[in-house]
Steps between C-alpha positions, in 0.01 A plus 500: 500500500718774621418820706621704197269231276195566704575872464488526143202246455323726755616844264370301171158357674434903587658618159244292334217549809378105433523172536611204263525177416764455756442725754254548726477778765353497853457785789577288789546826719198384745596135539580192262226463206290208559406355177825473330473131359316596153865680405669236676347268287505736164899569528586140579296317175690744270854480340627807643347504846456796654561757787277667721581853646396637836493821617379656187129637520328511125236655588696838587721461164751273637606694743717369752310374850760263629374165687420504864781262619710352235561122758172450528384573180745297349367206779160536431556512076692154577196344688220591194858311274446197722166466435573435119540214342789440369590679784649857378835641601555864493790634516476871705723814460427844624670917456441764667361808332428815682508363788238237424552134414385348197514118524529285159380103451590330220289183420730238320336303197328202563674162304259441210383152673462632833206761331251623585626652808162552708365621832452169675189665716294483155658231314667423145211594289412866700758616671793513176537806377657649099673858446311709260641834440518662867178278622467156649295271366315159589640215286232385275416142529704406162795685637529270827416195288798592265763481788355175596502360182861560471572377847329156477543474102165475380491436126151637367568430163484126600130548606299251356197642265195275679252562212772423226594131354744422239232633251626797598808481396637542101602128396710711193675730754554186761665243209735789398631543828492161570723446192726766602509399878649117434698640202714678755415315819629140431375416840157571415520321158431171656162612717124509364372834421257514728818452799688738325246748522437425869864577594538783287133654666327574258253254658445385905346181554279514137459864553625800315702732711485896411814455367428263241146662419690831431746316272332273291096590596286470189348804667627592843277819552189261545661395808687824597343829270721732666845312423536675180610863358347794518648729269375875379665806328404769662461881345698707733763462760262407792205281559203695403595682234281501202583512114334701213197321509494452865599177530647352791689272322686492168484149487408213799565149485498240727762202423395136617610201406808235619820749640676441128160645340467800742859573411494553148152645528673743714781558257256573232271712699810719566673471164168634385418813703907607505673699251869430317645785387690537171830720462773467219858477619707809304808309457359195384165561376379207643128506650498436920162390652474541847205418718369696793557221665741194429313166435766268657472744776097480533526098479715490768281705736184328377678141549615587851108633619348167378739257617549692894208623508241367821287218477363523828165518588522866589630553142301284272244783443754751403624515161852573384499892341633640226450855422661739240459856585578822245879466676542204635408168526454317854444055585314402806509201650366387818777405748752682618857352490504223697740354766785654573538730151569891535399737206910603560577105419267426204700374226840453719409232770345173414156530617263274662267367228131548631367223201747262387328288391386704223842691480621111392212416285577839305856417461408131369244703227801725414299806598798593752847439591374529886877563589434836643603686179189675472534824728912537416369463107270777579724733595772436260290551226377790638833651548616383177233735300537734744152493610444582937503190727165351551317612872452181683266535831326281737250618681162369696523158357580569125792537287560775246699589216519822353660605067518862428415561168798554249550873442240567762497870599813592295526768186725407213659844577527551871767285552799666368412828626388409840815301564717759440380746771507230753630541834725264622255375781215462217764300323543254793133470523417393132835324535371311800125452381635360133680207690141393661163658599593697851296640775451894630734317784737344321567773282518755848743235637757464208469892490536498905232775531148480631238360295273794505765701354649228241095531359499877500850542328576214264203247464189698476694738211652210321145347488356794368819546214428140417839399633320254738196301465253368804468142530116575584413766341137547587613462876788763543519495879454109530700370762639203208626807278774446319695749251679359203716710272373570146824606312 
């Protein structure tokens, strides 16, 4: 970081008078701050790492304090680094402003098999450290255990079921795949079923593993209730909301069954509490039907959340989600992306599979191409009906995918009128936000203004025109919003 870089992060930290995601801010005019290794540890298990600012004092409005000797601060912030593990290497920079020095370390990422970066005094499972919002935040049990299980490559699906036998298992759904497995594998053709079935592991020494229980169970919830759907329609744009009658629900429904039966349950659950809307062409007369939501769209989503979602133990009493809201409808499964995936390479990088052994046993029952089509199909259909990009977060150990409703939020007559009294920065804006859901930064940054002021000018009126929609509505100043254009 430059002196000129420091300077303007410094300006936007006081412009916005808080803290972030990235950036955390320290005093340090009385000596070197002590406990440091909870952001050490937060900055270095994220993607974007993070930088920590000294010489700013929060508690008098970020008003510069400068640090009481920039050496040995910067000596004493390397010793708590040391004490890490991995080991963390800042890198230090430092300006002068009125006559006081601020001093800037930025904490590097961590590589995703080297996580969690911890405070070796406390050890792995107490000492790492996540980012939420401006805070730092213990790492939940689940979240250390999903580094390691990506580090030492546990497979959980391959758990054997100890109270299950073959019993267990659908002889129907086993001879179909059976028949399809040495129809295609000419290798396997020549082995008892019974190997076959071994090697492929759906069993482990005589035992079912998760795997094959969730693929060809006779009933897999008496094992595992919680590996199923939960799916509701709910009355309003927010949990809570209530409907005429004062139900909480519009309809609730929880999906069990083998992975191929909670998938078209699924499907039908949502092709039943959706709407497709009618319109006639004028040239052609022809009749267009057009879903709030596209179905080859839905199955994709709803594939991809059964298939990666976590079998571990952590998981196995936390049902996938499926919930359809008055504008919008959201899929929750637990896991967060696994390996070494970014949200920014979803659907462009080949991704480590979490569960391939179902991934290839869904492939064999034709349920998916398992090519890593899914996400890119997504989008293209998406920007082929000219529908926004889906929201795709992790966060906390879960995954989540987010549909605005078709038409959401946008009058039949506003469109033509509001467009042509745009401004040419509220045309970059829907411009930008039509390409793919964008953040109050994002947006500031393409503009190259401040954020505060991009939401005062352009997004907050464009919102309330209905020239931009909120990716999470009921939550306008969550720190996952996202703005999508709606024209």
């Amino acid at each position: 970081m430059t002196s000129q870089e420091l300077l303007d992060l410094v300006k936007d930290i006081q412009i916005k008078r808080a803290e972030s995601q990235e950036i955390e801010v320290k005093a340090a005019h009385l000596g070197c701050p002590k406990r440091l290794y909870d952001t050490l540890s937060s900055f270095s298990n994220q993607d974007s790492g993070g930088v920590i600012v000294f010489g700013l004092d929060e508690d008098a409005g970020f008003d510069v304090v400068g640090v009481y000797d920039v050496q040995d601060l910067q000596k004493h912030v390397t010793e708590q680094c040391d004490q890490m593990s991995p080991v963390v290497r800042a890198v230090f920079s430092s300006a002068l402003i009125n006559g006081k020095h601020v001093v800037a370390a930025e904490i590097p990422a961590v590589d995703v098999a080297d996580r969690p970066c911890f405070y070796a005094g406390r050890g792995r499972t107490h000492g790492a450290y996540v980012r939420v919002g401006d805070a730092d935040k213990p790492m939940t049990e689940y979240e250390v255990y999903s580094y390691e299980a990506y580090r030492k490559k546990y497979q959980d699906e391959l758990a054997p079921v100890e109270r299950a036998n073959a019993a267990a298992l659908s002889q129907q759904n086993l001879s179909r795949y059976l028949l399809v497995l040495k129809s295609t594998k000419p290798n396997l053709a020549q082995l008892d079923d019974q190997t076959v079935l071994e090697l492929m592991s759906v069993f482990r020494d005589g035992v079912p593993t998760i795997a094959g229980l969730m693929l060809f169970g006779t009933y897999p919830q008496a094992y595992y209730p919680q590996l199923s759907v939960v799916a509701t329609t709910i009355p309003g744009t927010a949990l809570g909301a209530v409907g005429d009658e004062g139900e909480r629900f519009s309809d609730n429904r929880r999906i069990e069954g083998t992975l191929s039966e909670q998938l078209e349950g699924t499907l039908a659950f949502i092709r039943t509490n959706t709407r497709i809307s009618t319109t006639i062409d004028q040239a052609t007369g022809q009749r267009i039907d057009r879903p709030d939501y596209p179905i080859e769209v839905v199955r994709e989503l709803v594939l991809n959340a059964l298939i990666h979602r976590d079998y571990s133990i952590h998981t196995q009493g936390m049902p996938i989600q499926v919930q359809i809201f008055t504008d919008r409808l959201v899929i929750t499964n637990p896991g967060g992306l696994y390996g070494r995936l970014t949200i920014d390479e979803l659907g462009k990088v080949q991704p480590d599979t979490r569960n391939p052994v179902i991934a290839t046993a869904m492939e064999t029952l034709g349920e998916t191409e398992n090519r890593y089509s899914g996400i890119p199909t997504v989008r293209r259909i998406m920007c082929e009906q000219n529908r926004p990009e889906p929201l795709f977060e992790t966060m906390h150990g879960e995954f989540r995918v987010t549909l605005v409703r078709d038409g959401k939020g946008v009058s039949s007559t506003s469109s033509t009128a509001d467009l042509s009294a745009l401004t040419e920065g509220e045309r970059k804006v829907i411009a930008f936000c039509k390409a793919a859901p964008r953040s109050r930064v994002e947006i500031a940054d393409m503009l190259d203004i401040q954020p505060a002021y991009a939401m005062r000018r352009y997004v907050t009126p464009l919102v309330d025109r209905g020239l931009l929609a909120r990716t999470i509505p009921d939550v306008p100043r969550s720190r996952s919003q996202r703005y999508v254009a709606r024209v």
